[in-house]
Residue frames relative to the residue before (quaternion, step in Angstrom):
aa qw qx qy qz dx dy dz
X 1.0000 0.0000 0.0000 0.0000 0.00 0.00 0.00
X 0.2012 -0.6970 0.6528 0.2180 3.58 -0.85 0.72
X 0.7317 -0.6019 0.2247 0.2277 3.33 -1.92 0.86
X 0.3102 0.6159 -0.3925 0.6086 3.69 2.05 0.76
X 0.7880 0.2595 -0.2177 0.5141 3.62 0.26 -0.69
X 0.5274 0.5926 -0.3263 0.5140 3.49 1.14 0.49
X 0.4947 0.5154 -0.2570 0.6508 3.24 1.16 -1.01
X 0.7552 0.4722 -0.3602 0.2775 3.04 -0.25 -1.29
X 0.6403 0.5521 -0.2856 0.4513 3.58 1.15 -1.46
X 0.4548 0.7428 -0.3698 0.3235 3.44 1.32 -1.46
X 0.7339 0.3709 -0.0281 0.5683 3.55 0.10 -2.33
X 0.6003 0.4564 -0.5092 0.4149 3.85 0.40 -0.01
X 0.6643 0.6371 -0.1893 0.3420 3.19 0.45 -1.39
X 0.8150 0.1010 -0.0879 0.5637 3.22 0.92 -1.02
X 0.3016 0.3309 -0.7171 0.5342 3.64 0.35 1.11
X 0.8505 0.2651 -0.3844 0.2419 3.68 -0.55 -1.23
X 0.8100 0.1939 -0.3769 0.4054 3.63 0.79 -0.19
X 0.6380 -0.5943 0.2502 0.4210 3.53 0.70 1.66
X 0.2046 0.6245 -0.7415 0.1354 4.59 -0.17 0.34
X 0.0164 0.6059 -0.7949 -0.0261 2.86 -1.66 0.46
X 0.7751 -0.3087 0.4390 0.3334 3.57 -1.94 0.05
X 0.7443 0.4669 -0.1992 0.4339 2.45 0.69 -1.61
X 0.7642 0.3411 -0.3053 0.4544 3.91 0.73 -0.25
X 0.5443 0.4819 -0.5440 0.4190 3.40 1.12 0.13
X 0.5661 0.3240 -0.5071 0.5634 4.03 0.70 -0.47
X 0.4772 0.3834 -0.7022 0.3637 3.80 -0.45 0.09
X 0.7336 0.5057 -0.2836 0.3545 3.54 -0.03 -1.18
X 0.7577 0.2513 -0.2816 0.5323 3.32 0.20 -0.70
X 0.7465 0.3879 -0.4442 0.3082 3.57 0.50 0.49
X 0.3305 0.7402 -0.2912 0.5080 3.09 1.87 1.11
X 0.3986 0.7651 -0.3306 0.3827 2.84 1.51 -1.50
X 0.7195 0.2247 -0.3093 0.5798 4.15 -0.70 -1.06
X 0.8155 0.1574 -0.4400 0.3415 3.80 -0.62 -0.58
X 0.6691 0.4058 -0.4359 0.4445 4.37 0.34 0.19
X 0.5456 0.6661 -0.4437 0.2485 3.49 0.78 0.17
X 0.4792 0.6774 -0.2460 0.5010 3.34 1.44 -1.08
X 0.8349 0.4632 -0.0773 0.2870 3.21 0.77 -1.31
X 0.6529 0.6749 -0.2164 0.2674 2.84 1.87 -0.51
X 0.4236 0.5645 -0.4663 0.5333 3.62 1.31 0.32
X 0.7510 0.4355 -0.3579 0.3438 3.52 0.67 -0.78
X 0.5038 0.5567 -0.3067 0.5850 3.46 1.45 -0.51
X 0.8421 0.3387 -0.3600 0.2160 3.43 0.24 -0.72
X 0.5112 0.6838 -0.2199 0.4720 3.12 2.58 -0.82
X 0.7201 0.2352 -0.4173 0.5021 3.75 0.93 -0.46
X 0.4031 0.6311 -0.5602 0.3541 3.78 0.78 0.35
X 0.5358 0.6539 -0.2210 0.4862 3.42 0.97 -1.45
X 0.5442 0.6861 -0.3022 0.3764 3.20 0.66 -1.66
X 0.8911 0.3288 0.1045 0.2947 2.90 -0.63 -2.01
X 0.3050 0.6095 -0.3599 0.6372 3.67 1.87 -0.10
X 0.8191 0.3808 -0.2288 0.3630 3.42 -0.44 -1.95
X 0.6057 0.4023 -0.4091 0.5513 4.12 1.05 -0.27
X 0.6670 0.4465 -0.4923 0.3368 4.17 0.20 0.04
X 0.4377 -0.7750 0.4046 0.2100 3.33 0.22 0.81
X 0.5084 0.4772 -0.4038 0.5922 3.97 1.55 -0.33
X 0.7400 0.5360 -0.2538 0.3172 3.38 0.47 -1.02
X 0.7738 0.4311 -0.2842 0.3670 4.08 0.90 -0.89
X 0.5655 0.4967 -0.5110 0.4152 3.12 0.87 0.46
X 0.6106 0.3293 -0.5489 0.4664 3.73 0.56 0.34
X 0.6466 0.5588 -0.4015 0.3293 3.74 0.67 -0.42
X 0.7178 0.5184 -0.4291 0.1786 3.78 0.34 -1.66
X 0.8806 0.1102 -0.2160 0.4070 3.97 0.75 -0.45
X 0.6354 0.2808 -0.5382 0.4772 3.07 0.56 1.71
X 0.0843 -0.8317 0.5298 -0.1429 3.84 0.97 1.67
X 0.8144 0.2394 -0.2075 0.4861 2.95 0.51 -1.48
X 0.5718 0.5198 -0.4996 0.3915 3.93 0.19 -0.47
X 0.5260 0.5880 -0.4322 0.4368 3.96 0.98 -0.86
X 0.5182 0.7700 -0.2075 0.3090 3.16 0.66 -1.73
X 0.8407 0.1723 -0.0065 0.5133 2.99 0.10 -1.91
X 0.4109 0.6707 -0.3774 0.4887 3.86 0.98 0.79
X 0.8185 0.3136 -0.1584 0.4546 2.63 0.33 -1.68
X 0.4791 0.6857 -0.4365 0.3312 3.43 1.21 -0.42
X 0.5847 0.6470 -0.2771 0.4034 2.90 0.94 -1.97
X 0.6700 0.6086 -0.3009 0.3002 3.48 0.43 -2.00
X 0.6140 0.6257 -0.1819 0.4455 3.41 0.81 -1.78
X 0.7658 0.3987 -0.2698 0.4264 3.73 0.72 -0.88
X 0.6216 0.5257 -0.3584 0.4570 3.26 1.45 -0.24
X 0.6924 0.5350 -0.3491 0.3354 3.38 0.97 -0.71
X 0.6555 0.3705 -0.2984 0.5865 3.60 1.77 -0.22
X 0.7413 0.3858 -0.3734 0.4027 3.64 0.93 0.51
X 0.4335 -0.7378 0.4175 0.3058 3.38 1.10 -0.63
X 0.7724 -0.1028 -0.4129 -0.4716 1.10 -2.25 -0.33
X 0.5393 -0.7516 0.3012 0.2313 3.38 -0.84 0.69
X 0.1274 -0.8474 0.4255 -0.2908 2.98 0.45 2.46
X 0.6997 -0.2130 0.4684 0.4957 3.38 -1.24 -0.70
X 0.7824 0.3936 -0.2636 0.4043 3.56 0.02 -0.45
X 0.5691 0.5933 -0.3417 0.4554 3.36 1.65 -0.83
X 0.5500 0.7254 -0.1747 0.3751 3.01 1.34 -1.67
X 0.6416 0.5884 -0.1243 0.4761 3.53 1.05 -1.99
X 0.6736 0.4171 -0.1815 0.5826 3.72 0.78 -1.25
X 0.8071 0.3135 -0.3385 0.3684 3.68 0.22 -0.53
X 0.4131 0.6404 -0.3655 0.5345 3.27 1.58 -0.27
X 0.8452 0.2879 -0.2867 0.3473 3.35 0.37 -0.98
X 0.3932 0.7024 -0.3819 0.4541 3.36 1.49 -0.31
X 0.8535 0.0572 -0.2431 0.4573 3.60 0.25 -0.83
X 0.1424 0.6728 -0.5505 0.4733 3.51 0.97 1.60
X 0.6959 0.5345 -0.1270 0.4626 3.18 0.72 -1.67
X 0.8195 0.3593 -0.1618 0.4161 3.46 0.75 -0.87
X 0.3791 0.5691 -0.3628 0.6331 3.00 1.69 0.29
X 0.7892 0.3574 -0.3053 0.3952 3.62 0.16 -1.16
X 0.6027 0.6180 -0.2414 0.4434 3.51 1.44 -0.34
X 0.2733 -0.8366 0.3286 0.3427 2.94 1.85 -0.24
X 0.0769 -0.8520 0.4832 -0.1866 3.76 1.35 1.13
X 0.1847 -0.6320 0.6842 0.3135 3.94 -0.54 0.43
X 0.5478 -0.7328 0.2918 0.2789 3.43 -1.05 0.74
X 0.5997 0.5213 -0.3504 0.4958 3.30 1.70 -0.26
X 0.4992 0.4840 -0.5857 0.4165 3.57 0.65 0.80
X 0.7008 0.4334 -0.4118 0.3891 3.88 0.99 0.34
X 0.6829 0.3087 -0.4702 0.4661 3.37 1.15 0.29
X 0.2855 0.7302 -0.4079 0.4679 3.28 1.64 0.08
X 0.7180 0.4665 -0.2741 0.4379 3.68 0.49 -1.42
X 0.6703 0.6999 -0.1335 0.2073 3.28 1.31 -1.52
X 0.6309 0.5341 -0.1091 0.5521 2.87 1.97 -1.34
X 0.4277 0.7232 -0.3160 0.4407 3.78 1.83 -0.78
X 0.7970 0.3799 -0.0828 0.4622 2.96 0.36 -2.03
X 0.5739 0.4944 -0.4069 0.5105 3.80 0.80 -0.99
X 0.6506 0.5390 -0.3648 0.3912 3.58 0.24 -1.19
X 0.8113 0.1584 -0.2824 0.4868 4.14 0.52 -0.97
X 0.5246 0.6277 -0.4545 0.3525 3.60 0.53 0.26
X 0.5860 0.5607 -0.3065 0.4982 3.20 1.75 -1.07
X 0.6058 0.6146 -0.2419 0.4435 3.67 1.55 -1.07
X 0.6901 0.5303 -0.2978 0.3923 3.19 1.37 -0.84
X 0.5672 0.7053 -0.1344 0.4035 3.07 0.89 -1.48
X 0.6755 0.1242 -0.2147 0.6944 3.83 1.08 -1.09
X 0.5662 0.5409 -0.5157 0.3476 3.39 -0.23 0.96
X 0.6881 0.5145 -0.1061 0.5006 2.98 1.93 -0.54
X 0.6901 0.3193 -0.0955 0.6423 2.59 1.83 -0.88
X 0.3447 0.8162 -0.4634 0.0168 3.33 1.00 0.11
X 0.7085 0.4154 -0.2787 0.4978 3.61 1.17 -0.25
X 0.4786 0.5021 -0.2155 0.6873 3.86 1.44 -0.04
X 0.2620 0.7264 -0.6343 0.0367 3.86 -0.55 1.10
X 0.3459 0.5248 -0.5524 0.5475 3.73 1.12 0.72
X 0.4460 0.8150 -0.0798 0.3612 3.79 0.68 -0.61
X 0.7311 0.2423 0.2272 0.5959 2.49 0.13 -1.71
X 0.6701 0.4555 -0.2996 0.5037 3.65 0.41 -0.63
X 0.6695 0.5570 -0.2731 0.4086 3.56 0.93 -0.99
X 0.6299 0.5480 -0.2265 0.5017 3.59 1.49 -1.48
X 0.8166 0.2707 -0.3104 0.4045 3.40 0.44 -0.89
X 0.4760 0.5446 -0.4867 0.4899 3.75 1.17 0.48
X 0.6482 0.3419 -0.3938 0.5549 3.67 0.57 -0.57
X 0.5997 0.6088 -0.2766 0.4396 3.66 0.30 -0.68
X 0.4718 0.4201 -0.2266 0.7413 4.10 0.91 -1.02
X 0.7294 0.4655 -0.3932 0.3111 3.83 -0.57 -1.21
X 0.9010 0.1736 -0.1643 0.3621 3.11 0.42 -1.36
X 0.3741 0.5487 -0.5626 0.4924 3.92 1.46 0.71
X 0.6413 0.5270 -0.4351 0.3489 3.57 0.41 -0.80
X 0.5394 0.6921 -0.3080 0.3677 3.59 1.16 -1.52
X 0.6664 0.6430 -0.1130 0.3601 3.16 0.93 -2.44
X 0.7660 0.3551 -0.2329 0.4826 3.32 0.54 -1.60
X 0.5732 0.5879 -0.3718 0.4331 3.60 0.74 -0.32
X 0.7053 0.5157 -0.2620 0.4099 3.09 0.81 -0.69
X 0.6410 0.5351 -0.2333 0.4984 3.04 1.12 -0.84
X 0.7339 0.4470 -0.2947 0.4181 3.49 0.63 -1.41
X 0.5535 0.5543 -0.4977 0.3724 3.62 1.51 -0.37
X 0.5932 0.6266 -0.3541 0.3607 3.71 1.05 -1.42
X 0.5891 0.6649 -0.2750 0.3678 3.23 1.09 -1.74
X 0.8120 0.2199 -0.1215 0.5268 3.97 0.49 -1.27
X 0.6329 0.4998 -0.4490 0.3846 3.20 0.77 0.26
X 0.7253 0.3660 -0.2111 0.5435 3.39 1.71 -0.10
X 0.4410 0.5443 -0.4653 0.5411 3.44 1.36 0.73
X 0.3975 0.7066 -0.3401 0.4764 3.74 1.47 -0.95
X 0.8761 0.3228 -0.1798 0.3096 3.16 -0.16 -2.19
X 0.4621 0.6344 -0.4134 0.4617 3.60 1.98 -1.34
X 0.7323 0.5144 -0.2610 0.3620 3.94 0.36 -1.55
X 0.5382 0.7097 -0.2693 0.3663 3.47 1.22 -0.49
X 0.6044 0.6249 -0.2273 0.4388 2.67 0.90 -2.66
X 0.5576 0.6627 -0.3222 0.3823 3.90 0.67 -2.03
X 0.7667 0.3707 -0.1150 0.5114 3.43 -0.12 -1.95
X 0.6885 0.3888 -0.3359 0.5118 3.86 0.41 -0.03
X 0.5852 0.4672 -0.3385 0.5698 4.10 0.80 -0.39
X 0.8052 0.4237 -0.3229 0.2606 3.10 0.09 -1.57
X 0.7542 0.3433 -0.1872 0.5275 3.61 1.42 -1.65
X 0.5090 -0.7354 0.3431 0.2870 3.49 1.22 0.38
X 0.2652 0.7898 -0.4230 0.3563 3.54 1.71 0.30
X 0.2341 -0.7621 0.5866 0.1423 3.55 -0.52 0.76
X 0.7662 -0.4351 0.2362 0.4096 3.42 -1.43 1.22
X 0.7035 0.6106 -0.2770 0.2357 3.38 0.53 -1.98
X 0.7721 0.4548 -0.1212 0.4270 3.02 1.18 -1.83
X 0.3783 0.5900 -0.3873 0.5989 3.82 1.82 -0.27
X 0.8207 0.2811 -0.2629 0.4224 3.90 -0.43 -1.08
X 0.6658 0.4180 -0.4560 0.4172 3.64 0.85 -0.45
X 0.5542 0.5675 -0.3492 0.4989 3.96 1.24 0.04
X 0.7232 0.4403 -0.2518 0.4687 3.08 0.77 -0.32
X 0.7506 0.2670 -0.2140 0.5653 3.15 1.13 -0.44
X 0.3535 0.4437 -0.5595 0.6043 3.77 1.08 1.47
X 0.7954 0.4100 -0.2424 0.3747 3.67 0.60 -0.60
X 0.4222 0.6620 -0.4640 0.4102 3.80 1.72 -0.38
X 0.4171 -0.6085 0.5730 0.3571 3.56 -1.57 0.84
């Protein structure tokens, strides 16, 4: 993808899963109180993976490198901002999980994990504040929804190209003579 068809995903993403400004400064003014927290968020995430038996074989020997990712990941989602580059990284994330050969419902699968203890976190923090608290987990929801979109776009748009590669080895058709067919056949 060039950095036009990024954009493009960028302003999709969030009209359809509703960011605003206004929720990215929610988020980054979360940032100090969810940081502390984030090993623990990411360790019972971790957690609860390692018991789905589809799921631990991509996890048991690369625990800790995940770990220290997803940490990373977590700080971006309470600091921002959620640019091109954010876009660029989540794009490539569900590249990766393609090349890992990830069923794809272990990424909204993950999504619902992480949404689920953040939502836990969040009214713990806010447990006495529910204007608060309402605000965090809307900006919070906003921008997993954003995320997973992103990803799930990267995700089928590289199963596509993987499924291609196939259909181009197998019948020995060469790229050129594939894209000029396809483009005799575009409406």
């Amino acid at each position: 993808m060039d950095d036009h068809e990024y954009e493009q995903l960028l302003q999709y993403a969030k009209q359809f899963s509703g960011v605003t400004d206004d929720m990215e400064n929610t988020l980054q003014g979360l940032y100090g109180r969810v940081k502390p927290h984030m090993a623990e968020v990411t360790d019972s995430f971790y957690a609860v993976l390692l018991d789905i038996p589809k799921a631990k074989p991509f996890l048991v020997e690369r625990i800790d490198a995940l770990r220290e990712t997803h940490i990373k990941w977590l700080e971006s989602v309470f600091s921002g901002p959620f640019d091109l580059i954010y876009v660029k990284a989540m794009y490539r994330v569900g590249d990766v999980h393609v090349k890992a050969k990830l069923p794809v419902e272990f990424m909204a699968g993950s999504m619902a994990l992480v949404t689920t203890r953040l939502h836990q976190l969040l009214g713990t923090i806010f447990k006495d504040d529910p204007k608060q608290l309402m605000e965090s987990v809307t900006a919070v929801d906003a921008i997993l929804g954003f995320t997973l979109m992103v990803m799930q776009q990267s995700y089928e748009s590289s199963r596509l190209a993987e499924e291609l590669e196939k259909f181009l080895k197998i019948t020995g058709m060469s790229r050129t003579l594939f894209d000029n067919l396809a483009s005799a056949y575009k409406e």
